[in-house]
N, C-alpha and C positions, 0 to 999 in steps of 0.2 A: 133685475131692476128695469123697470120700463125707460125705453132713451128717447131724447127730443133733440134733435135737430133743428137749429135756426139758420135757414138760408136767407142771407140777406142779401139785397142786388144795389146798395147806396154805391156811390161812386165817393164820397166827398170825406174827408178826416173829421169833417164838423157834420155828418150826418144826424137830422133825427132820427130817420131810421133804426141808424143802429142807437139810439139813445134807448129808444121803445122796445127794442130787440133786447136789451139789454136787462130792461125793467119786468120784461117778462122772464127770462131764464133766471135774473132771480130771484123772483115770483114760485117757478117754479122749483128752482132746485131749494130753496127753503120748506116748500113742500116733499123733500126724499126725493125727487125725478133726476137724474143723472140727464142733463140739460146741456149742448154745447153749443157753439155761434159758428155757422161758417161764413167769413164776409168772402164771398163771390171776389170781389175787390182786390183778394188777397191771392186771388190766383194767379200764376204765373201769365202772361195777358198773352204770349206769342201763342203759347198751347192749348191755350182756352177760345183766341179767336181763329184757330187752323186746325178748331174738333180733333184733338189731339188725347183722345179718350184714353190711349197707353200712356200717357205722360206721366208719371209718380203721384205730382199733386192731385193732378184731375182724376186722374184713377183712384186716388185715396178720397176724393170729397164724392165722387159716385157711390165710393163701398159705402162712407158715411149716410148718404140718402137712405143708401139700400137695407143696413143694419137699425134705423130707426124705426120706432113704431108709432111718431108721431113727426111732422114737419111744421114745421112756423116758415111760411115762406114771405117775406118781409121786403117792401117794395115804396121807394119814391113813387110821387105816379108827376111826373110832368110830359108834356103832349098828352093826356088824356090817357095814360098807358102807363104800366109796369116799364122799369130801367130795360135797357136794350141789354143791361149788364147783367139780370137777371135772368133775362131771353137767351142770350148766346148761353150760361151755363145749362137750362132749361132745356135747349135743344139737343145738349150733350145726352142726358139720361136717356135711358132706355124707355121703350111705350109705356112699359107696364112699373113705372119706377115708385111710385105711388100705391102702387096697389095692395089691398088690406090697410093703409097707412090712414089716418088723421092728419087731416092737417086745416091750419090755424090762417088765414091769410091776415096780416097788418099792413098798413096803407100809410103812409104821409106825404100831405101835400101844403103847397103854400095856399091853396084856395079853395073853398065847397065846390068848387064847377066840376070837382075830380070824385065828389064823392060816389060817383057809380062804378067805380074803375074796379071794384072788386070784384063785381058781378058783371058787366059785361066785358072785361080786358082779363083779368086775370082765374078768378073760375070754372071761365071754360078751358085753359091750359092746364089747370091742374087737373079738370076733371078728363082731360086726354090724356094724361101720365096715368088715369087707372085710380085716383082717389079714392079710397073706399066713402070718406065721410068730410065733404068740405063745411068745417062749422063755418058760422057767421060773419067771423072777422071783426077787425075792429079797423075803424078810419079814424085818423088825428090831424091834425091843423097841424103843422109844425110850430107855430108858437102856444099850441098845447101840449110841449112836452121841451123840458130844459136841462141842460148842462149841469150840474152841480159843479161849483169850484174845485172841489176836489176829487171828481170822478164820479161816475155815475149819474142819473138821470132822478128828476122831478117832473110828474106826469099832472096837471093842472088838476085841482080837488074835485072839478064839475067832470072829467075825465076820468077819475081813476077808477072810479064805481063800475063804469061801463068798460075798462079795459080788465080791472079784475073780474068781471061776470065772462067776459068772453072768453078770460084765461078759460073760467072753471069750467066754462063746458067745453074746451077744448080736451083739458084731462076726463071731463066725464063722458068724454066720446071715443077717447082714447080705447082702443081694442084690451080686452083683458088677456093678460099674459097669465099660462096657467104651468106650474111647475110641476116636474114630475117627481117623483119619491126613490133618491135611490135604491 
């Protein structure tokens, strides 16, 4: 089964980010994708900001990049830039951490002055980890995508067309996995 990885770098328990992140895995795993969320966030913070690459967790969210054949890498942009919390995990991986891999970049911010941040801030970093294929992306206003009271995410209706089309060419860029016959 093809696996998708969402690294997300939000700092905040009330993140869009992870709203968006969220809306897509499951987006995707209703589509059969074996889909999981790593919030950055959730890393142990002494290990993570002292490049502590043997550390359990951090060693287990590295094999997780590495065992994927697609990445959602998922990012505030405030200063004009991807999370600094994104950045420190980012510098963790290895050069070639991305490579043969797909990957999807999502964007939220409070304001359009950020809407280039995918292509000049953060697609050059992924295309230095080895990218095989960085699709388009998708950018969102943060009060284009909401909380639901009871859990999970509402993506505004003039948005959603355009975050489901960049799902789907993120799975139709996705490398095909081919199985062998025992």
């Amino acid at each position: 089964m093809t696996q998708i990885l969402a690294v997300s770098g939000h700092v905040s328990d009330r993140s869009h980010t992870a709203l968006l992140v969220e809306y897509a895995i499951d987006r995707l795993s209703a589509n059969g994708f074996d889909a999981a969320h790593l919030a950055v966030r959730d890393l142990p913070a002494e290990e993570l900001l002292r490049g502590r690459v043997e550390a359990p967790e951090i060693s287990a969210a590295i094999d997780a990049v590495a065992l994927a054949d697609g990445v959602i890498v998922a990012t505030p942009v405030r200063q004009a830039s991807y999370s600094g919390l994104l950045k420190t995990f980012l510098d963790l991986l290895p050069r070639s951490a991305l490579a043969g891999k797909t990957v999807l970049p999502l964007v939220t911010s409070a304001t359009v002055a950020h809407l280039l941040a995918i292509d000049y801030a953060l697609r050059p970093v992924l295309a230095a980890l080895g990218a095989r294929h960085v699709v388009a992306g998708c950018f969102l206003l943060d009060r284009d995508v909401e909380r639901l009271p009871r859990g999970g995410a509402r993506v505004r209706p003039e948005c959603r067309a355009h975050l489901a089309d960049v799902v789907d060419d993120f799975v139709d860029a996705l490398p095909v996995r081919t199985t062998v016959p025992a």
